[in-house]
C-alpha positions as CSV (number, residue, x, y, z in Angstrom):
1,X,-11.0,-21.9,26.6
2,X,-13.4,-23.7,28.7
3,X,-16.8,-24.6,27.5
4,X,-18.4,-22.2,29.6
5,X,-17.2,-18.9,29.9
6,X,-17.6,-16.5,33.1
7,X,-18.4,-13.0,32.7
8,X,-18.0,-9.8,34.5
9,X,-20.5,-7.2,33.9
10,X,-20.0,-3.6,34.2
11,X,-23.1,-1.4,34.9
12,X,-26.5,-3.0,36.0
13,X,-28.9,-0.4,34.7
14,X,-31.0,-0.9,31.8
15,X,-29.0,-2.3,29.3
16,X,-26.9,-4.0,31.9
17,X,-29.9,-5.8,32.5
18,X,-30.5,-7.0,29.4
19,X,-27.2,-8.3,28.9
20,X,-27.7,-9.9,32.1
21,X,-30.8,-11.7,30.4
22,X,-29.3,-12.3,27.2
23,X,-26.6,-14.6,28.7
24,X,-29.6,-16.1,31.0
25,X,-30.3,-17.2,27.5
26,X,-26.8,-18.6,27.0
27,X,-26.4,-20.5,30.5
28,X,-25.0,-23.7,28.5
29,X,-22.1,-21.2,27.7
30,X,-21.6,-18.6,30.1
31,X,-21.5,-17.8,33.5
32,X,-22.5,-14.3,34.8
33,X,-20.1,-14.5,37.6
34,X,-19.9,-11.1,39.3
35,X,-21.2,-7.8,38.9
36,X,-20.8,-3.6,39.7
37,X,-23.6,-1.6,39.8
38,X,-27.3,-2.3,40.1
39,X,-27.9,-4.2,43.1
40,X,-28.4,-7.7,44.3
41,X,-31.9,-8.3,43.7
42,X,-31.7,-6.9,39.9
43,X,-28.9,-10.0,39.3
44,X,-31.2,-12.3,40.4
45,X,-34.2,-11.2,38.7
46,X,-32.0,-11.3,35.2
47,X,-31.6,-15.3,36.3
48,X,-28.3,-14.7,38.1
49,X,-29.3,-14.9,41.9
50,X,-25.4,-16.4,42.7
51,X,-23.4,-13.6,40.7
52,X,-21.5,-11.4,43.5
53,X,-21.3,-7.8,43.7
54,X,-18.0,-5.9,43.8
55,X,-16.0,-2.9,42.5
56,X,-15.3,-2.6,39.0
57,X,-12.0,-3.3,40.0
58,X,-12.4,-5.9,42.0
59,X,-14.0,-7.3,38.9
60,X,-11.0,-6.8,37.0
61,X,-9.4,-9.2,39.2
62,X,-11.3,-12.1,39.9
63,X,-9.8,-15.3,37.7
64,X,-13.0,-16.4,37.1
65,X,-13.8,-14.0,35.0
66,X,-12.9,-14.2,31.4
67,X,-14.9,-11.5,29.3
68,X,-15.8,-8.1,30.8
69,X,-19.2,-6.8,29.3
70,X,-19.3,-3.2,29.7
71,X,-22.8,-1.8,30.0
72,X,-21.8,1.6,32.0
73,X,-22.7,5.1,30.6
74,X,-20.8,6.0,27.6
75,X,-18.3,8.4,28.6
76,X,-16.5,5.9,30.9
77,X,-16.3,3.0,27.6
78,X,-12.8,3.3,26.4
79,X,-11.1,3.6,30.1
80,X,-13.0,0.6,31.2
81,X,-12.5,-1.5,27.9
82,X,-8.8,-0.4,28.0
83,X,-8.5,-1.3,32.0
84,X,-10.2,-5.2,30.9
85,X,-7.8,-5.4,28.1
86,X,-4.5,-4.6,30.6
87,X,-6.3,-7.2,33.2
88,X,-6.3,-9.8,30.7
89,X,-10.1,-10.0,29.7
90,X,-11.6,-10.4,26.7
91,X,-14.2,-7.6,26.2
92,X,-17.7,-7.0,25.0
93,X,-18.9,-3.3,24.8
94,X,-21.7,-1.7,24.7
95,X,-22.3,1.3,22.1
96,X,-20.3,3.1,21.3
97,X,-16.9,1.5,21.3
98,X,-15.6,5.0,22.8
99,X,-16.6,8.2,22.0
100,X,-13.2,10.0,20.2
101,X,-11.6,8.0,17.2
102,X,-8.5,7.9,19.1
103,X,-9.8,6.0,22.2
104,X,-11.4,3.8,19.9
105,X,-8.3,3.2,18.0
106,X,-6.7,2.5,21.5
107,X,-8.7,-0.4,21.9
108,X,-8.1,-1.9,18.7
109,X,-4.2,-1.8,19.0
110,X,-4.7,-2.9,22.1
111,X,-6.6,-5.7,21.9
112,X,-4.3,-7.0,18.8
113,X,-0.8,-6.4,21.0
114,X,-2.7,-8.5,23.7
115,X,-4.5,-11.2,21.7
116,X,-7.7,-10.8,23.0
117,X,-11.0,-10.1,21.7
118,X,-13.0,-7.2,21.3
119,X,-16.7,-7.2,20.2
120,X,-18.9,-3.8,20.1
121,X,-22.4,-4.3,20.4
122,X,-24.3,-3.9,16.9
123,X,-26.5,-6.1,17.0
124,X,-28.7,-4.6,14.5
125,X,-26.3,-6.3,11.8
126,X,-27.4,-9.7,13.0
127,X,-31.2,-8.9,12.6
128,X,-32.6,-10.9,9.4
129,X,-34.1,-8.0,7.6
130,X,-30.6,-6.5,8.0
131,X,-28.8,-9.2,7.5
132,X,-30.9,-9.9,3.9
133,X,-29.7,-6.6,2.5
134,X,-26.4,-7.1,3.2
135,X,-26.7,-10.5,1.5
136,X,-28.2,-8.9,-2.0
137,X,-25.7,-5.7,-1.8
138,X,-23.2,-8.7,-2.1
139,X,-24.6,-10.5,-4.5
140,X,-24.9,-7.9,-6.8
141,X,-28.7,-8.0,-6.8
142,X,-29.2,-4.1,-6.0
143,X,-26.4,-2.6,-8.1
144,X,-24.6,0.5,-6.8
145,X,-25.8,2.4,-4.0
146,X,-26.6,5.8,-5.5
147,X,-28.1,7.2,-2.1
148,X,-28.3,6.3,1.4
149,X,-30.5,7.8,4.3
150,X,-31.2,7.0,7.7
151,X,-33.7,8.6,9.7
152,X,-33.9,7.9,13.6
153,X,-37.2,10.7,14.5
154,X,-36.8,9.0,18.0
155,X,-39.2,11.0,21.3
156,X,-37.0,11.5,25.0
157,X,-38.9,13.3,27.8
158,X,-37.6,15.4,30.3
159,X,-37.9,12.5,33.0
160,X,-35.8,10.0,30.7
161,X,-32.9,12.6,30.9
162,X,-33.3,14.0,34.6
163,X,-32.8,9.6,35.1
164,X,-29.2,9.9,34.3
165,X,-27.3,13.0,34.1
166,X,-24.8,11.5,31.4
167,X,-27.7,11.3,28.7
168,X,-27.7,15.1,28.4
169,X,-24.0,15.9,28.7
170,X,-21.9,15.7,25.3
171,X,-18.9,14.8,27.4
172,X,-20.9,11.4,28.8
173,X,-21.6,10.4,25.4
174,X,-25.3,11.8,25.6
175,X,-27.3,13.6,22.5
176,X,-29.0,12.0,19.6
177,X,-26.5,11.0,17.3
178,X,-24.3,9.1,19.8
179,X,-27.2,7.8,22.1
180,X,-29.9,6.8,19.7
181,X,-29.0,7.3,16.4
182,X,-25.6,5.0,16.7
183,X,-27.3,1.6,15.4
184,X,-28.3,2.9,12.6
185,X,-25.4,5.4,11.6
186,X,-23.2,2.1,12.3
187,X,-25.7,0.2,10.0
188,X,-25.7,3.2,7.2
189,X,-21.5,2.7,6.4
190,X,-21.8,-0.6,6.9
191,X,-24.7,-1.4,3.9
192,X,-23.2,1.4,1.7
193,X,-20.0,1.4,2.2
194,X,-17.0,3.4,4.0
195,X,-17.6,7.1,4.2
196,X,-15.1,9.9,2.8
197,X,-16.3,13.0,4.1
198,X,-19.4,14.9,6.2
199,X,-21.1,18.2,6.9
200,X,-22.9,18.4,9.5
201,X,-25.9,21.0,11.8
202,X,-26.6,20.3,15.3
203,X,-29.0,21.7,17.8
204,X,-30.6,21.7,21.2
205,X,-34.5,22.0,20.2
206,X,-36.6,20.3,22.9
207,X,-34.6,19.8,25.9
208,X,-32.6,21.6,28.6
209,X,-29.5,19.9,27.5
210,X,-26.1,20.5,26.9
211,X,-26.1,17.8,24.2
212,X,-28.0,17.9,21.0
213,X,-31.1,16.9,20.8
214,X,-31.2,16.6,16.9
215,X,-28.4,16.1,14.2
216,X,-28.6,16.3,10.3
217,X,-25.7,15.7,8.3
218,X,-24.7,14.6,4.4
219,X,-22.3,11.9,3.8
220,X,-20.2,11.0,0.8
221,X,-19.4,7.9,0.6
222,X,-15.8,6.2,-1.0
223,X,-17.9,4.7,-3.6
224,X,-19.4,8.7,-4.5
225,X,-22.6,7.9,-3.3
226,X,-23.9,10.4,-1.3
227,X,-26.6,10.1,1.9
228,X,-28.5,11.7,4.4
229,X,-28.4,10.6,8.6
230,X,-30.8,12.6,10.9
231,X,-31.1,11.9,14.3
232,X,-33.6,13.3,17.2
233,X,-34.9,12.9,20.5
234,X,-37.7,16.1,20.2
235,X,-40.1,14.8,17.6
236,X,-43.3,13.2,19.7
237,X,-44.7,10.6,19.9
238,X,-41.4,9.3,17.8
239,X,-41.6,7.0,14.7
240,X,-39.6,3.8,14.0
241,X,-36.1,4.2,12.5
242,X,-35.7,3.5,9.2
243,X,-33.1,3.3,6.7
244,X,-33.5,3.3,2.6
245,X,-30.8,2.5,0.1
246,X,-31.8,3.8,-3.2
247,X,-29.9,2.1,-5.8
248,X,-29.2,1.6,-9.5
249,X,-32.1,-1.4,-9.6
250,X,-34.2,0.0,-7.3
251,X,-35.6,0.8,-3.3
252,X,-34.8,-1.1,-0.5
253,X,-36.3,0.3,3.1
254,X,-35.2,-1.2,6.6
255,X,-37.1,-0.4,9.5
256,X,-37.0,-1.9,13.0
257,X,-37.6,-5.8,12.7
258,X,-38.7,-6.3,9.1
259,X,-38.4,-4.7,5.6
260,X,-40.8,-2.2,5.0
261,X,-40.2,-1.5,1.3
262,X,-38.6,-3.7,-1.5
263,X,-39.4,-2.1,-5.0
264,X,-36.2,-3.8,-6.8
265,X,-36.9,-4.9,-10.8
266,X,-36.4,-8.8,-11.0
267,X,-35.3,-10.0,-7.2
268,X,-37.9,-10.6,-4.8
269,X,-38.3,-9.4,-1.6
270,X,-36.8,-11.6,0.9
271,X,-38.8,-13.3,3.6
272,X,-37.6,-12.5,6.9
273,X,-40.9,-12.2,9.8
274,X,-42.6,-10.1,10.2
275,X,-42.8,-6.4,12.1
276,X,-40.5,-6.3,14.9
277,X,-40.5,-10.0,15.5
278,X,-39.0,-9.3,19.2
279,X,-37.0,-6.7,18.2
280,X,-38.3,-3.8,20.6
281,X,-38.5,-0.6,18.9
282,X,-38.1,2.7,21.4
283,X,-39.0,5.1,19.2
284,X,-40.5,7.1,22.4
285,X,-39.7,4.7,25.6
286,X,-36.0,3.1,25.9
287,X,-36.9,0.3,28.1
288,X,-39.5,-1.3,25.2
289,X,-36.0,-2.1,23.0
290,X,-35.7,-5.6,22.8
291,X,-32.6,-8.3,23.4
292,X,-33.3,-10.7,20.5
293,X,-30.3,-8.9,18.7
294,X,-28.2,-9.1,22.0
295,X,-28.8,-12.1,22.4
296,X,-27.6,-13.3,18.5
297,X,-24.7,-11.4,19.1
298,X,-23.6,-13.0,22.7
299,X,-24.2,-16.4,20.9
300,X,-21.3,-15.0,18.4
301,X,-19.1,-13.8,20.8
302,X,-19.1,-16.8,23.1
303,X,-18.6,-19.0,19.7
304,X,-16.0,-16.9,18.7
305,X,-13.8,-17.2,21.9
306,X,-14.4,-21.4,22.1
307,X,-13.1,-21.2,18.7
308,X,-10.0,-18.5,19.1
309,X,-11.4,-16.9,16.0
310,X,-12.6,-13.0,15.7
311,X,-16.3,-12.2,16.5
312,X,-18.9,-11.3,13.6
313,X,-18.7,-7.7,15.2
314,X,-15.0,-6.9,16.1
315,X,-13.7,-4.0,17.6
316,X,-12.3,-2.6,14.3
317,X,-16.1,-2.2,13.1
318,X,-16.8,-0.2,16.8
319,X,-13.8,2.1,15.6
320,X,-14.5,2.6,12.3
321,X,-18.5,3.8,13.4
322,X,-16.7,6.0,16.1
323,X,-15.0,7.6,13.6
324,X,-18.1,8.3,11.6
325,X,-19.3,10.1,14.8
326,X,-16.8,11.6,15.7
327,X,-16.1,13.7,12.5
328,X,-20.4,14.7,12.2
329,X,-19.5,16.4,15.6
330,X,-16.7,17.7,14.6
331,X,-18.2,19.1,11.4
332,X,-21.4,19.9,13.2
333,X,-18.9,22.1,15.7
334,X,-16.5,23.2,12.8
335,X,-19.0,24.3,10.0
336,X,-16.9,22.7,7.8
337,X,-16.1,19.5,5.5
338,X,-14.6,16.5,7.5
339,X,-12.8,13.9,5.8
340,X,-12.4,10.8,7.6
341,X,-8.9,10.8,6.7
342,X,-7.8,13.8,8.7
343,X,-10.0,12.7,11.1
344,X,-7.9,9.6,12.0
């Protein structure tokens, strides 16, 4: 593949935008070449005054495209990803992968019968505090994960939902646990492990919504640790989202951009910066998140296609938090046990 790669970019809006400046970042390596959504003058503010404006399918077609980045509303992921995969492209989505296990699963077989690469954006894995944990869970330094909670207590006013109609409609991938709690439910299976089974409450509390506004759910994991994942968009002003593993030698906490607790006998706390360290939080305003991580991750991606090798963040690890997802909502619906083995 050539040096520098061109990009197609689905979906101009917020995070479209981002990604638009992320790769700004990445000029050496990529091209943003043309664009849907959004509108001219929003390309150019990003740094890319030359990309062209066109139809999604249009997009599709252009040979100097190479990688599509997806960055419409959720609902439309998996079509899109799947219509980039048929055209050729190698893909970058944004979260979620897709919203059903079996769309997501779509893409992964797809992407393997076509040889092309697939990366979902968690970019959260690639953040230092993150990435430190992982590092002692490995090692050994923590022992077993005993128990594992998440808690995104996130705050969404009525104007950030009347902005988009697809943030408050289940079927366009809107509600807490999809929207905002997806990082770090993708974050919680990833530090303690693959997950066997789910219960799970949800509720519109706050909003006039169709989608939940707030999620609890318990988790047991393969391992037979067991952990806690509550999501919300009703809880002004919103707090940071946190994660805490507690484990066999000790407390390890994870907030947004730095480590906020490390009581573990023996091991030192590692030193990774300090509080969000250009991380954005959005704990009550979307638009404050920021593209550090995206931009980490785009550096892998565009690596990982120079060097015909799979990203740090395939599309496998998209599916396999989709599958998490989808069988909360499904237990959440249900009143019942999920296993993630029946809900393959």
């Amino acid at each position: 593949m050539d040096t520098v790669i061109g990009v197609g970019l689905i979906g101009l809006g917020t995070i479209g935008r981002g990604h638009a400046r992320a790769l700004d970042a990445l000029r050496d390596h990529a091209r943003l070449r043309a664009f849907s959504g959004g509108d001219v003058a929003a390309a150019a503010e990003t740094g890319w005054p030359d990309a062209v404006q066109v139809t999604p399918s249009e997009l599709l077609e252009r040979e100097d495209i190479d990688l599509v980045a997806i960055c419409s509303p959720s609902g439309a992921h998996a079509e899109q990803a799947l219509a980039a995969l048929e055209a050729g492209k190698h893909v970058v989505v944004e979260k979620p992968l897709a919203l059903r296990a079996a769309d997501a699963d779509r893409i992964v077989a797809l992407a393997a019968e076509r040889g092309l690469r697939v990366s979902t954006i968690s970019q959260r894995r690639l953040e230092p505090e993150v990435a430190a944990v992982r590092q002692a869970l490995e090692a050994g330094q923590l022992g077993a994960v005993r128990l594992a909670t998440t808690q995104v207590h996130w705050w969404r006013d009525e104007d950030y939902y009347a902005a988009a109609a697809w943030r408050g409609d289940p079927a366009g991938g809107g509600g807490s646990l999809m929207n905002q709690g997806v990082h770090n439910v993708d974050l919680l299976q990833w530090l303690a492990g693959p997950v066997e089974s789910v219960t799970a409450q949800q509720a519109t509390i706050a909003h006039a919504s169709e989608a939940e506004d707030t999620t609890v759910a318990t988790v047991r994991f393969v391992s037979g640790a067991l952990g806690l994942i509550s999501t919300t968009t009703a809880t002004p002003p919103g707090s940071p989202a946190t994660l805490t593993l507690h484990c066999e030698r000790g407390v390890v906490e994870i907030g947004q951009g730095e480590i906020t607790r490390w009581d573990v006998d023996g091991i030192p706390a590692p030193q990774v910066g300090g509080e969000g360290d250009g991380i954005g939080i959005g704990a009550s305003d979307h638009t404050a998140i920021g593209i550090t991580g995206h931009i980490q991750q785009w550096s892998d991606v565009l690596s990982a296609l120079r060097e015909e090798r799979e990203p740090a963040i395939s599309a496998a690890d998209g599916a396999a938090t989709v599958h998490l997802l989808d069988a909360i909502t499904t237990a959440a619906r249900t009143g019942r046990l999920v296993t993630l083995e029946e809900n393959r």
